[in-house]
C-alpha positions as CSV (number, residue, x, y, z in Angstrom):
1,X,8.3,-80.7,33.4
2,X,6.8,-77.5,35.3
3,X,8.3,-76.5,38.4
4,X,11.5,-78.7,37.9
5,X,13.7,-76.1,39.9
6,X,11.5,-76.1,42.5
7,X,11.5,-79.8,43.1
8,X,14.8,-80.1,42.7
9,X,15.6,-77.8,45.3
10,X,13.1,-79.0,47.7
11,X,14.9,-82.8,47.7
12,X,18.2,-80.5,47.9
13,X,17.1,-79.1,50.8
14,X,15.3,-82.2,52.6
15,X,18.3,-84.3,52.0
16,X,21.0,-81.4,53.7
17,X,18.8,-80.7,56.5
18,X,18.4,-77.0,54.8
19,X,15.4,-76.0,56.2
20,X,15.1,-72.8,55.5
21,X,15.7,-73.7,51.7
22,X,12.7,-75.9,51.9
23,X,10.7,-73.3,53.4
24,X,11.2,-70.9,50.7
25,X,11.2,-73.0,48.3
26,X,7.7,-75.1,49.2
27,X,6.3,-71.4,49.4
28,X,7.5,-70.3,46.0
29,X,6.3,-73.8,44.4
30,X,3.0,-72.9,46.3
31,X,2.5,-69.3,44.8
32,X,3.6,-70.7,41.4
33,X,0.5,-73.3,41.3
34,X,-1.6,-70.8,43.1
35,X,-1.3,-68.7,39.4
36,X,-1.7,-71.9,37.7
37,X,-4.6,-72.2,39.5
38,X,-4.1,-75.3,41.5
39,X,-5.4,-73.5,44.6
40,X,-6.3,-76.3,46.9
41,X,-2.5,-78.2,46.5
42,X,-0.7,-74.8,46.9
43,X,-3.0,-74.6,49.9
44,X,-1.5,-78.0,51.1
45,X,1.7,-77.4,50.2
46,X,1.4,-74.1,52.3
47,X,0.4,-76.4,55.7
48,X,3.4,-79.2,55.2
49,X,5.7,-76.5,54.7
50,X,8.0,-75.9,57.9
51,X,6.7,-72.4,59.8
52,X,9.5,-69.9,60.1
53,X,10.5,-68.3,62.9
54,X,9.5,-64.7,62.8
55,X,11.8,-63.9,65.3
56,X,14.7,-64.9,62.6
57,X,12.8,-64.6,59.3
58,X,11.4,-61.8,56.7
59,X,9.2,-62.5,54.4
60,X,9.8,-60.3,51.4
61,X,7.0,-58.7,49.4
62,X,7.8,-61.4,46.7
63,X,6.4,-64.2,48.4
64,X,9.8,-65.3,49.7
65,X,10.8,-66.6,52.9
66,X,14.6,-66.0,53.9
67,X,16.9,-65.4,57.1
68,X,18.0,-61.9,57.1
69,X,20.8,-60.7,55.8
70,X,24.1,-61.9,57.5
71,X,26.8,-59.3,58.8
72,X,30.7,-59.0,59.7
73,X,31.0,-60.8,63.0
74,X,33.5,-57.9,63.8
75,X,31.8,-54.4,62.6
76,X,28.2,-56.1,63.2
77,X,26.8,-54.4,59.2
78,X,24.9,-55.9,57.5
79,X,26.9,-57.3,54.1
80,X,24.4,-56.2,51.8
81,X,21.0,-54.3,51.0
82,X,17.7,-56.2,49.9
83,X,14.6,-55.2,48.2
84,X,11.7,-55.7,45.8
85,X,11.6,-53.5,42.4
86,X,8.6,-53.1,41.2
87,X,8.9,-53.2,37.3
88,X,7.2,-49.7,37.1
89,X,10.0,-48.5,39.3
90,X,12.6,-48.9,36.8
91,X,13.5,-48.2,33.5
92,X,16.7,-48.9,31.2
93,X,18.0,-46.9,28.0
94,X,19.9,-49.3,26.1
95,X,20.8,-49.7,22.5
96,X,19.0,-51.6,20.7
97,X,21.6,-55.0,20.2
98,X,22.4,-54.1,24.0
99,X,18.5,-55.1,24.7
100,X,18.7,-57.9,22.5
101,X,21.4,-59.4,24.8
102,X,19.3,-58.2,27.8
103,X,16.2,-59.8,27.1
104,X,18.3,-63.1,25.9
105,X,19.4,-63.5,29.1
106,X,15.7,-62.5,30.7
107,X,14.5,-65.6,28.5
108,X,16.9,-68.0,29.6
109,X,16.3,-67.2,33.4
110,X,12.8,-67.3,33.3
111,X,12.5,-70.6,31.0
112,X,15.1,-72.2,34.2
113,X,12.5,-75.1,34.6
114,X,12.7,-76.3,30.7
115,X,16.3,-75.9,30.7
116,X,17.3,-78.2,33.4
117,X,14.8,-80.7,32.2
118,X,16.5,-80.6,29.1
119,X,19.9,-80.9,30.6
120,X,21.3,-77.3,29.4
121,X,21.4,-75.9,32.8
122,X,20.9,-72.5,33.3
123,X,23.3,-69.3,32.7
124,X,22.3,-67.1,35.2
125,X,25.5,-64.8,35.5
126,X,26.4,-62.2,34.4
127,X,29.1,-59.6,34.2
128,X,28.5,-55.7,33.1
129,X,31.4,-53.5,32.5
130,X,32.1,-49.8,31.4
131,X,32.2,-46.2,33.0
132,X,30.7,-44.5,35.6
133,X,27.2,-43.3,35.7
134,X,26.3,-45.7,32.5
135,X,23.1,-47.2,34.1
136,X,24.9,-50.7,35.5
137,X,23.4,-50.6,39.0
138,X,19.9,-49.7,37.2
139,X,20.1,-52.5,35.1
140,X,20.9,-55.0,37.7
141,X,17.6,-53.6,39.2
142,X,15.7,-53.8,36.0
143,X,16.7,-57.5,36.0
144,X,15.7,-58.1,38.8
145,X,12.0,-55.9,38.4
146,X,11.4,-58.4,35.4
147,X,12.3,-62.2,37.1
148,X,10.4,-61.3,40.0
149,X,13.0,-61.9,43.0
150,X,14.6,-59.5,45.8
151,X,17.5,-58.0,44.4
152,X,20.5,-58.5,47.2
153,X,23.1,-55.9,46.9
154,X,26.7,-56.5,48.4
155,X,27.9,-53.9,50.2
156,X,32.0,-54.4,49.3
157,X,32.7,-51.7,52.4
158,X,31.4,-54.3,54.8
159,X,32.5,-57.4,52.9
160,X,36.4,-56.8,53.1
161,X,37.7,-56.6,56.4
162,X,40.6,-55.7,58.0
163,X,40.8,-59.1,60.1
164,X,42.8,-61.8,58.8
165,X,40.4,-64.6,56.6
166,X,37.1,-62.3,57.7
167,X,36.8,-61.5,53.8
168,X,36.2,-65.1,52.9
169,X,33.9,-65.6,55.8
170,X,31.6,-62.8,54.5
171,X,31.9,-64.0,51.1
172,X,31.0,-67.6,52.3
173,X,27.8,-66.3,54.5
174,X,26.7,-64.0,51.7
175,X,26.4,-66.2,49.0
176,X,25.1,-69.0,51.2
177,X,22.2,-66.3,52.2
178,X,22.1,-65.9,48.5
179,X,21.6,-69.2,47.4
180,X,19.1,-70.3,50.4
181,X,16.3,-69.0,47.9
182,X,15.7,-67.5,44.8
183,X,17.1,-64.2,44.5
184,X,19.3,-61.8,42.5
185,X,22.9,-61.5,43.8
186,X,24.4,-58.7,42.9
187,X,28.1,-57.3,43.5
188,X,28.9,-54.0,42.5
189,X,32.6,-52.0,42.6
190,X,33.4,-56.3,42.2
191,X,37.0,-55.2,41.2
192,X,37.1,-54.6,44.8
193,X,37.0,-58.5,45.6
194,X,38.0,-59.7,42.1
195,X,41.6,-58.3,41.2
196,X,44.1,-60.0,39.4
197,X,46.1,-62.5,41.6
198,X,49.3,-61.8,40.3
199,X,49.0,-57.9,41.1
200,X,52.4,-57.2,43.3
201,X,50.7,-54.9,45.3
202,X,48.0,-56.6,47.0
203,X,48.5,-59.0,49.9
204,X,48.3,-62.5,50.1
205,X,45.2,-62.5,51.9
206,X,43.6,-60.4,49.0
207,X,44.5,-62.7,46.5
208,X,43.0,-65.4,48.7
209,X,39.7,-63.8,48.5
210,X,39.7,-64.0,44.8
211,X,39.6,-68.1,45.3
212,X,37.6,-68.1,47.6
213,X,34.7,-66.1,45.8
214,X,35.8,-68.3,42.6
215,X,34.8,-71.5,45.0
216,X,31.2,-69.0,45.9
217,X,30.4,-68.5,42.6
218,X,31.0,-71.8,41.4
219,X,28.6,-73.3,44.4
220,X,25.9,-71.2,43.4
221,X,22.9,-73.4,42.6
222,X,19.1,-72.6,42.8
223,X,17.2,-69.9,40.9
224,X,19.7,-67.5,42.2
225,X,21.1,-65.2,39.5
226,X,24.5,-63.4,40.0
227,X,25.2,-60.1,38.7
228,X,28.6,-58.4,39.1
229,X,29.3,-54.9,37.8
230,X,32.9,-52.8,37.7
231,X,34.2,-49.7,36.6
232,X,37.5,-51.7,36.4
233,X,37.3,-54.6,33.9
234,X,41.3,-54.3,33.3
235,X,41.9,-55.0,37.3
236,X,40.1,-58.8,37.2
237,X,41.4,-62.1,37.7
238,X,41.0,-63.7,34.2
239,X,39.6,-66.8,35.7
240,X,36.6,-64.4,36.8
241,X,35.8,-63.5,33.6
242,X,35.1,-67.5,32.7
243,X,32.6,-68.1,35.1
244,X,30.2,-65.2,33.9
245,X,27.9,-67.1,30.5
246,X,27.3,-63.0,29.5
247,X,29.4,-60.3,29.3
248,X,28.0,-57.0,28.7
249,X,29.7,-53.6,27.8
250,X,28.1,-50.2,29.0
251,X,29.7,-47.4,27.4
252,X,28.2,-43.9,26.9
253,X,24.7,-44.0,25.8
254,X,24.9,-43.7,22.0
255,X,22.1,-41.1,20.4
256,X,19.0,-43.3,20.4
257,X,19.1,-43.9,23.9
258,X,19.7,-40.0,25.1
259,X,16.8,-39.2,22.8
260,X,14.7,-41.6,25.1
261,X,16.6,-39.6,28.5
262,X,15.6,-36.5,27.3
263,X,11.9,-37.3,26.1
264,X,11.6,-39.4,29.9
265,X,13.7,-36.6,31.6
266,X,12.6,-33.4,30.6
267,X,9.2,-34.4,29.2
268,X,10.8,-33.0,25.8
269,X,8.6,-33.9,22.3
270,X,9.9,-31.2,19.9
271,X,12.5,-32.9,17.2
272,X,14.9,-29.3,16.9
273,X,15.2,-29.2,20.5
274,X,15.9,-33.4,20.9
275,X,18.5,-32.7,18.4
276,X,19.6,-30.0,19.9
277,X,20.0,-31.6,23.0
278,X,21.6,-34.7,22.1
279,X,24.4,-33.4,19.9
280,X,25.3,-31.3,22.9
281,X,25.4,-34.2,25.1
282,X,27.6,-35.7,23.0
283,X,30.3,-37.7,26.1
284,X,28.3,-37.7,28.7
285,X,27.1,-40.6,30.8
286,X,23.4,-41.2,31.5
287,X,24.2,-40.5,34.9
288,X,25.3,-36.6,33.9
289,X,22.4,-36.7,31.9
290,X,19.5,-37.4,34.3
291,X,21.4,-34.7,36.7
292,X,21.5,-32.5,34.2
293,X,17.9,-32.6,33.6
294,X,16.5,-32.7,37.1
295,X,19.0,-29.4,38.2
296,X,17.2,-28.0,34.8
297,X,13.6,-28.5,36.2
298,X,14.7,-27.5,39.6
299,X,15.8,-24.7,38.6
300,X,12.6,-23.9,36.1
301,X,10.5,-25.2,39.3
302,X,12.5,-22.7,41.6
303,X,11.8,-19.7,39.3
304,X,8.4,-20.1,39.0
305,X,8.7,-20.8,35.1
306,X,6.1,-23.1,34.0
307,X,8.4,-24.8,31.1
308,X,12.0,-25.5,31.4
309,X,13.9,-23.7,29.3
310,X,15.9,-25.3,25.9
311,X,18.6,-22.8,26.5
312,X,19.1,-23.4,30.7
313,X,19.2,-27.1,29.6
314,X,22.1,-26.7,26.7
315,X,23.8,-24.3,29.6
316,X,23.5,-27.0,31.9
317,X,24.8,-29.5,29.6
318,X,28.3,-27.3,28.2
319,X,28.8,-27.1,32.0
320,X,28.7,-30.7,32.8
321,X,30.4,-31.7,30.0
322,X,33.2,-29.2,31.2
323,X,33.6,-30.9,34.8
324,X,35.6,-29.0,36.9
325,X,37.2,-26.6,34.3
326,X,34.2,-24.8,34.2
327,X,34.3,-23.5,37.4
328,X,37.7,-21.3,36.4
329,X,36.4,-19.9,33.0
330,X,35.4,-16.5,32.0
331,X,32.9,-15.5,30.0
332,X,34.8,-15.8,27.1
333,X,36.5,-18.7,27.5
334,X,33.1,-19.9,28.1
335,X,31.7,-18.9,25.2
336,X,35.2,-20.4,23.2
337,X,34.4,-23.6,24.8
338,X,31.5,-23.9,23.6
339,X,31.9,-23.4,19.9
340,X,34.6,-25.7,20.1
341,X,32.9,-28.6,21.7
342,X,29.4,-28.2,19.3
343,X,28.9,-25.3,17.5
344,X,26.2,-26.2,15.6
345,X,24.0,-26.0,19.1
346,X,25.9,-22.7,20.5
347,X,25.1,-20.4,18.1
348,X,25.9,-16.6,18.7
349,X,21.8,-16.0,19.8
350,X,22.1,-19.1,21.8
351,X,25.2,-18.0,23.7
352,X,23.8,-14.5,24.3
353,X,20.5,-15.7,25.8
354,X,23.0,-18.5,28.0
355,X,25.2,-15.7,29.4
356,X,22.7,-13.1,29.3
357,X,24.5,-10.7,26.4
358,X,23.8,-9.4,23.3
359,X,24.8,-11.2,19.8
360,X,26.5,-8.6,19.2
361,X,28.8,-8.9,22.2
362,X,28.7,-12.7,21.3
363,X,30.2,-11.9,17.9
364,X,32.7,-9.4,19.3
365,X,34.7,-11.3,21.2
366,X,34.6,-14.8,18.8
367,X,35.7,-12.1,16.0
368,X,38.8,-10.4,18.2
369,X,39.9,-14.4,18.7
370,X,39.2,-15.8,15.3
371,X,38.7,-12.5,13.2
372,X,37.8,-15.2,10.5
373,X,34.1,-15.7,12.3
């Protein structure tokens, strides 16, 4: 049956007094059969509905009517961020059976209606996990760019408060905001509110946050789909981990997708220099990537060079993959460095044009530490 979630929630909300449920929901219904080209009953629909108040509503650029977001009775911020990706605005660089589990997930949250007519339900959570700067937070915007809702970011400084029981009271108003209409909910840093309950060092009242967001997750009804993401996947409460249907890893981009960075990036079409560039990215994040390439064309933009150049780019790259140690190296420990880490790519004519030497001067001081070379 079409529009089965829709219905559902609208007899929810008329038989809880939820008004502004039904509002957003009898709108969303209404722009659903105004595509399937039943203009004249979304028109109805439109008049029954119940008119918001615009003194204490937003209608978001989705077509969906909601209260604004809530905030900390104490500090007065807001408890999370909300807006509207456009699908053109965002783009992911997965691995291939990384995608496939992606767009799995996409399928089931989209086919919601036939699902809960068929009595499957819908698994709308999900959990991603892995490093910094892996692309988490731009996936849970991707997601949301292709189901079509406002993606509503927690903000975990504003959630946990200092005040005794506040925590659960911003969880509690949060995911009631959330699941008012359809939306993505989406927690980043979650360790932050998820951490195992039988860590010594957190207080009691810590540990009591991680029931009550196990009682918020676990109300969650509606089209609203939950995303959590962590740097920390060690640090949650195992009974977290069971109420997320997928579970996704996000480690370092793997070759094929920092081929895809650098060709989106840079612009970059010749196969030596993709090569080039991906071997000696080798162990960086996607995050390091991108900031790699836009200080490259900065820099190219800067100096009035119409290209950016292959070698300022694998420059750029040794550095980064360095971190801070880079900042206390000669020359030559430089150049050292860099025929350790890939010295395929740093080749004595590539090091001289880097540092600005000769190869010869290159090959001097590799021969007086490995006279082998």
């Amino acid at each position: 049956m079409l529009y089965l979630t829709e219905l559902l929630n609208l007899v929810e909300a008329a038989t809880t007094g939820d008004q502004k449920k039904g509002v957003a929901y009898a709108r969303l219904l209404a722009d659903k059969l105004e595509v399937a080209g039943e203009r004249k009953a979304a028109d109805r629909i439109r008049r029954a509905a119940v008119k918001s108040n615009t003194a204490t509503s937003a209608v978001t650029t989705a077509g969906i009517v909601s209260d604004p977001v809530p905030v900390d009775s104490e500090s007065r911020l807001s408890l999370a961020d909300e807006s509207v990706v456009a699908p053109e605005e965002v783009q992911v660089y997965l691995d291939p059976l990384l995608m496939q589990q992606i767009e799995e997930f996409l399928r089931y949250v989209l086919a919601a209606d036939q699902l809960i007519e068929e009595g499957v339900g819908v698994a709308a959570s999900l959990l991603i996990y892995g490093p910094p700067g892996c692309g988490k937070t731009e996936l849970a915007r991707y997601i949301a760019s292709q189901v079509k809702l406002p993606l509503v970011t927690a903000r975990v400084d504003t959630l946990i408060s200092s005040f005794l029981g506040s925590t659960s009271k911003n969880l509690r108003l949060l995911f009631d905001h959330a699941s008012s209409r359809p939306c993505v909910l989406f927690l980043d840093e979650f360790d932050a509110i998820a951490k195992l309950r039988d860590d010594r060092q957190e207080l009691g009242e810590l540990k009591r946050v991680v029931v009550s967001l196990l009682q918020n997750i676990d109300s969650i009804q509606g089209k609203t789909v939950l995303i959590a993401a962590t740097n920390h996947e060690h640090l949650l409460d195992p009974a977290i981990w069971r109420r997320f249907a997928y579970r996704i890893h996000m480690g370092l981009p793997k070759p094929e997708a920092r081929i895809q960075m650098f060709e989106r990036f840079l612009g970059a079409k010749d196969a030596r220099a993709l090569e080039r560039f991906v071997e000696a990215s080798e162990g960086l994040s996607g995050s390091d990537i991108r900031q790699t390439c836009e200080a490259a064309r900065r820099s190219a933009v800067v100096e009035g060079r119409e290209r950016v150049s292959d070698n300022e780019v694998l420059r750029r790259l040794l550095l980064r993959g360095l971190g801070g140690e880079s900042l206390s190296l000669s020359t030559r420990e430089l150049i050292l460095k860099a025929k350790e880490r890939c010295p395929k790519v740093y080749t004595h004519r590539v090091l001289a044009e880097m540092l600005g030497m000769t190869p010869g001067n290159v090959t001097h001081i590799l021969q007086k530490e490995h006279p082998e070379v």
